[in-house]
C-alpha positions in Angstrom: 27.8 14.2 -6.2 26.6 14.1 -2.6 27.1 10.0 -2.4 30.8 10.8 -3.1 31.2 13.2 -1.0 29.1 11.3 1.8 31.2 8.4 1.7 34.7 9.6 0.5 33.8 12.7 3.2 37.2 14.8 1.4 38.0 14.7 -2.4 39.6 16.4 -5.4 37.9 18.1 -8.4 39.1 16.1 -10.5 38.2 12.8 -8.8 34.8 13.7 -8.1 34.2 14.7 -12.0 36.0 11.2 -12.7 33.6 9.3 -10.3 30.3 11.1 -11.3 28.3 8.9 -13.6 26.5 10.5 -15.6 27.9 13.5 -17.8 27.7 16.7 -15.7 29.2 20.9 -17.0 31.6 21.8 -15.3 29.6 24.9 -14.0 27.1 22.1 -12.8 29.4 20.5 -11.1 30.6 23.7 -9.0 26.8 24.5 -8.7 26.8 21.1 -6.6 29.8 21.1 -4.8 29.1 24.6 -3.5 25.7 23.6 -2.1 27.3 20.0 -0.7 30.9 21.2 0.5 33.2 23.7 1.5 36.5 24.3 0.1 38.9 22.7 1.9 43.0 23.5 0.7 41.6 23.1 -3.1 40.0 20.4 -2.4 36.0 20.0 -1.4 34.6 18.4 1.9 31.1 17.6 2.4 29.6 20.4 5.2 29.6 19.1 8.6 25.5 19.2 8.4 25.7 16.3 6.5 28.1 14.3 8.6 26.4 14.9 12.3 22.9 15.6 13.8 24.4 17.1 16.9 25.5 21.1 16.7 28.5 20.7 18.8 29.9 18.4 16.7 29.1 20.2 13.6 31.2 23.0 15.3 33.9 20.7 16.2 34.0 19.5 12.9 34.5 22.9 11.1 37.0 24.0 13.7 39.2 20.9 12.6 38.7 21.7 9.2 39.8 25.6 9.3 42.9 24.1 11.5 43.5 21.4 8.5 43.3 24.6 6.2 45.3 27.2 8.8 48.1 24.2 9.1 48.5 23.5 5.1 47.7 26.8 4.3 51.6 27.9 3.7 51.6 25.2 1.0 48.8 26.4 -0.4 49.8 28.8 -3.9 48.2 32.5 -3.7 45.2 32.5 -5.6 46.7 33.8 -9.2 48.6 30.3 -8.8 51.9 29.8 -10.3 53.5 26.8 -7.8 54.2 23.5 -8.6 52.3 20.6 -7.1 55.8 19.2 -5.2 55.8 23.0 -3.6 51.8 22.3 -2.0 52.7 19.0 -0.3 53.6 20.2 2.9 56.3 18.3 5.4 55.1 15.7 7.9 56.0 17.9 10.2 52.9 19.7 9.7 49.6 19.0 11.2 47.4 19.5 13.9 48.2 17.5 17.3 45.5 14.9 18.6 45.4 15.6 21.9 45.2 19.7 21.5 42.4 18.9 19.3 40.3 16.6 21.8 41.5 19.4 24.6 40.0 22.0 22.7 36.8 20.2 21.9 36.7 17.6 25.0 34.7 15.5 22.8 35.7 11.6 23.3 39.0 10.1 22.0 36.7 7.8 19.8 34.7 11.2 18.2 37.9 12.4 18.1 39.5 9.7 16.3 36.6 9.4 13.9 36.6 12.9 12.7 39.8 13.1 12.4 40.4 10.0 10.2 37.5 11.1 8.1 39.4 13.8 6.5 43.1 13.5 7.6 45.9 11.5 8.0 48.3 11.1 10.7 52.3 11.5 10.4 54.8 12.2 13.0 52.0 12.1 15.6 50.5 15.7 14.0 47.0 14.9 11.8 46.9 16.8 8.0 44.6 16.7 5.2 44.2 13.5 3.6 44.9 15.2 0.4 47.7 17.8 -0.7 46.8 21.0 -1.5 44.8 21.1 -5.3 47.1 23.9 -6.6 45.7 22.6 -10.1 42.3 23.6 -8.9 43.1 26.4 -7.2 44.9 28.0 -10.1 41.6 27.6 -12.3 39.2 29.2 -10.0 40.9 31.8 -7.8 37.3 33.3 -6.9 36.5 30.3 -5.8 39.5 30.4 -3.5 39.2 34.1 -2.8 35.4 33.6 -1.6 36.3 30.8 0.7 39.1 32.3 2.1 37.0 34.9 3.9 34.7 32.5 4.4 36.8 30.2 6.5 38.5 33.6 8.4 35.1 34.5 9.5 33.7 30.6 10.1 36.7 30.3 12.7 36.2 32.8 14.2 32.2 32.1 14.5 33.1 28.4 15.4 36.1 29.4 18.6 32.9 31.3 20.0 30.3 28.3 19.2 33.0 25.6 20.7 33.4 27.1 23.7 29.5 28.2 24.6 28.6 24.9 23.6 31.6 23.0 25.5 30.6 25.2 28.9 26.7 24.4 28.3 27.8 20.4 28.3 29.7 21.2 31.3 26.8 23.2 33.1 23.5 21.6 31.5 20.1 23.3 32.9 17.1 21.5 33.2 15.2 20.3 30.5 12.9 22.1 28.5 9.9 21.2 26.4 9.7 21.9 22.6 9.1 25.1 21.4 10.0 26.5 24.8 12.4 29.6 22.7 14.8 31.5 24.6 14.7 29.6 27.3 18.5 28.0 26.9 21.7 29.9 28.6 22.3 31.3 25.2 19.2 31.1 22.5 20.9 33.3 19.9 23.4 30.5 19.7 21.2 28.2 19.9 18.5 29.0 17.4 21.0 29.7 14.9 20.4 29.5 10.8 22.6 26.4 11.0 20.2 24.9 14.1 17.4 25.6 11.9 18.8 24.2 8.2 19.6 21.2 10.3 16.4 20.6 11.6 15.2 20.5 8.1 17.8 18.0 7.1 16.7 15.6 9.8 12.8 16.7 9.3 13.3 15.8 5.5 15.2 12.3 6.3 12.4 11.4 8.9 9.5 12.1 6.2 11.9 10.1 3.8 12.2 7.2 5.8 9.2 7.1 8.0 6.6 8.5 5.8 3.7 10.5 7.1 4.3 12.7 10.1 2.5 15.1 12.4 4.1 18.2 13.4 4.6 17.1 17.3 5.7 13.3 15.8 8.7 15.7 13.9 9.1 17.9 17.0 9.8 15.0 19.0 11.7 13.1 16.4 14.2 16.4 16.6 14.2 16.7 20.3 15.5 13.3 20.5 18.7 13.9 18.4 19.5 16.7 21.1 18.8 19.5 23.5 19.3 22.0 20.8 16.2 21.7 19.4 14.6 22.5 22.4 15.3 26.1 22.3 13.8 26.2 18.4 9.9 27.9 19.0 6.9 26.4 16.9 6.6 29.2 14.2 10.2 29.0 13.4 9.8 24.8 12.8 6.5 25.3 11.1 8.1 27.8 8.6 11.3 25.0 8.0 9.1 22.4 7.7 7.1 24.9 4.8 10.7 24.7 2.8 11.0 20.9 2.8 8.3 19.5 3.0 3.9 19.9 2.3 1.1 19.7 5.1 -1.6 17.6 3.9 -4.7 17.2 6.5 -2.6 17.2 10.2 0.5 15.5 8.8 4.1 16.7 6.5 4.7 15.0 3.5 8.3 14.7 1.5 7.2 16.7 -1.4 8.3 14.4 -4.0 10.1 10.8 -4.6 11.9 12.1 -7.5 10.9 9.5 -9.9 8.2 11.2 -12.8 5.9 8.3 -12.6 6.1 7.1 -8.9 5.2 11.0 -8.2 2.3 10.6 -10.7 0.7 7.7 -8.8 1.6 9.1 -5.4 0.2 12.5 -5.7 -2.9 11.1 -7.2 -3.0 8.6 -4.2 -2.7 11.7 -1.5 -5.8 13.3 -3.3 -7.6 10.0 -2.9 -6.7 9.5 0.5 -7.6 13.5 1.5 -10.9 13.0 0.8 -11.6 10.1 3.0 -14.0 9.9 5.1 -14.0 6.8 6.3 -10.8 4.0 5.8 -10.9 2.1 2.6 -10.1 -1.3 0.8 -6.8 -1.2 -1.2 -8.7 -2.3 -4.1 -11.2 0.7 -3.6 -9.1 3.4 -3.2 -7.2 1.9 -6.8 -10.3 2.0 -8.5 -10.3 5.7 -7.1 -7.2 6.6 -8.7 -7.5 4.9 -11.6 -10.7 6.5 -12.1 -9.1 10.0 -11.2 -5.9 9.2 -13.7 -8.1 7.9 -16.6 -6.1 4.7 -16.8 -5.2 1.0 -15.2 -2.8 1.4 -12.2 0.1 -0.8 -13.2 2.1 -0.2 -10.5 3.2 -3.6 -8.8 2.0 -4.9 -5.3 4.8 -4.0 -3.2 5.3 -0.7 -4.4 1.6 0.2 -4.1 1.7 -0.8 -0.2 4.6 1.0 0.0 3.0 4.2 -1.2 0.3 2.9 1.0 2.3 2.5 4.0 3.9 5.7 3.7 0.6 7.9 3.7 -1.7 5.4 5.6 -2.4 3.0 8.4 -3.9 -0.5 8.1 -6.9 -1.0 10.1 -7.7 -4.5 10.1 -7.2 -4.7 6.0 -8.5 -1.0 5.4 -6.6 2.3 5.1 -7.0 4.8 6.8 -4.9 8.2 5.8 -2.7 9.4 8.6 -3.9 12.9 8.2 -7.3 12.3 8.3 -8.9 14.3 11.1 -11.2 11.8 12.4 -14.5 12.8 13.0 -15.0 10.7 16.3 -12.7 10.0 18.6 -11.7 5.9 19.0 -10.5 6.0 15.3 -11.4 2.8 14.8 -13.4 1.5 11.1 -16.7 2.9 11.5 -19.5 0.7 11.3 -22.2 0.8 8.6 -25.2 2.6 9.8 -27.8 0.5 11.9 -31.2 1.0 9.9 
């Protein structure tokens, strides 16, 4: 469910339960789309969180979506339903101009453009929804509707307020400040928002994901880099984000899990070997480790063993060493056998 909204960004009901391959409830489904998307005119866009790393563009994107919604919203049936589908596709006269858009936002006529062909269309030189109104879904679920309805009342009104501090803060940067450094930004209850801090654990997740192994200031810096946001977030408050997404093994985070029953066999097994290190091994020792530990042969193939391997260790001239090991002196380098 989130591939298809990642890549189609804007879809039906009825298209994403057509595209999902695998059989899925319908109560499933909803379960999914409400933790992926927000209602968008009956239909369901992914949440900006999952479409930028920045905060001001995650606020620019919602404010284009609750204009989408405020511009189709006349074609859009009252929530005990009753109109016919020709009655929900609004004129071409409708839609949200470009340019009042990028004036609003002043983000770049290319961010602009992107956004806005993500999840509209342009006619008569005013951008709409890329879809017409799902009166069909609408009709079936009115406290669905009714629930995102106040959401999107109050979310434009949050997002107006966001836009503009943010916008101003671009305009007026202050100097830079280290990680951790809370409260120190023009406006830090802004900054070091929920949203701030459920992104940070999107992007700490994807970094564990992707680059296996990290240590908390290896993450910090990893999120300062995205943008000055993170700045403003304090230690404790990452530390406890980082507690939701991920595990602390020795002085690194770990992704949890891989998802896949056997892989998360071997690879837990493989962090216990590896935590009680104390000096790098061989690959073909720390095997006979887990195979020793597990009871049986490790059958996993070559690459996918150094892949484990690579995620939770680094190769010292052909022996592992496990990035969270605290090392007991200070080089880091193989010891050598003891001189008797």
């Amino acid at each position: 469910v989130f591939t298809i909204l990642r890549h189609r960004h804007v879809e039906s009901f009825a298209t994403i339960q057509r595209l999902v391959t695998v059989p899925i409830a319908e109560s499933e489904l909803l379960r999914l789309l409400l933790q992926y998307a927000v209602l968008v005119l009956g239909n369901w866009a992914i949440k900006s969180m999952y479409v930028y790393d920045d905060m001001y563009e995650i606020s620019c994107r919602d404010l284009l979506l609750a204009l989408l919604i405020r511009s189709g919203a006349a074609f859009v049936p009252p929530s005990q339903g009753g109109a016919g589908s020709d009655a929900c596709t609004p004129p071409a006269s409708a839609g949200l101009p470009k340019e009042a858009f990028r004036s609003a936002t002043r983000l770049s006529l290319d961010r602009v453009s992107q956004m806005l062909q993500e999840v509209a269309v342009c006619s008569s030189s005013a951008w709409r929804l890329k879809l017409p109104p799902d009166a069909a879904f609408l009709a079936a679920h009115p406290a669905i509707q009714r629930h995102f309805d106040q959401w999107w009342k109050q979310r434009l009104q949050q997002v107006v307020k966001e836009v503009h501090q943010r916008r101003d803060a671009r305009a007026n940067p202050q100097g830079p400040l280290t990680g951790g450094e809370e409260g120190k930004t023009k406006d830090a209850s802004v900054a070091v928002s929920p949203a701030l801090l459920q992104l940070a654990g999107r992007l700490c997740s994807s970094a564990l994901k992707t680059q296996g192994a990290l240590t908390f200031q290896q993450l910090r810096e990893t999120l300062n880099s995205k943008n000055n946001d993170f700045l403003a977030v304090a230690d404790r408050d990452l530390e406890r984000v980082l507690q939701t997404v991920a595990i602390q093994v020795g002085t690194v985070w770990l992704a949890p899990k891989v998802g896949n029953a056997q892989m998360d066999l071997y690879r837990d097994c493989l962090i216990e070997v590896l935590k009680k290190q104390t000096q790098p091994q061989s690959k073909a020792a720390i095997v006979q480790e887990m195979s020793q530990a597990l009871n049986r042969r490790i059958d996993l193939p070559d690459f996918t063993l150094r892949k484990l391997l690579r995620e939770l260790a680094v190769n010292e001239s052909g022996f592992w060493s496990f990035k969270g090991r605290v090392p007991e002196s200070g080089d880091g380098d193989v010891p050598l056998p003891p001189v008797f």
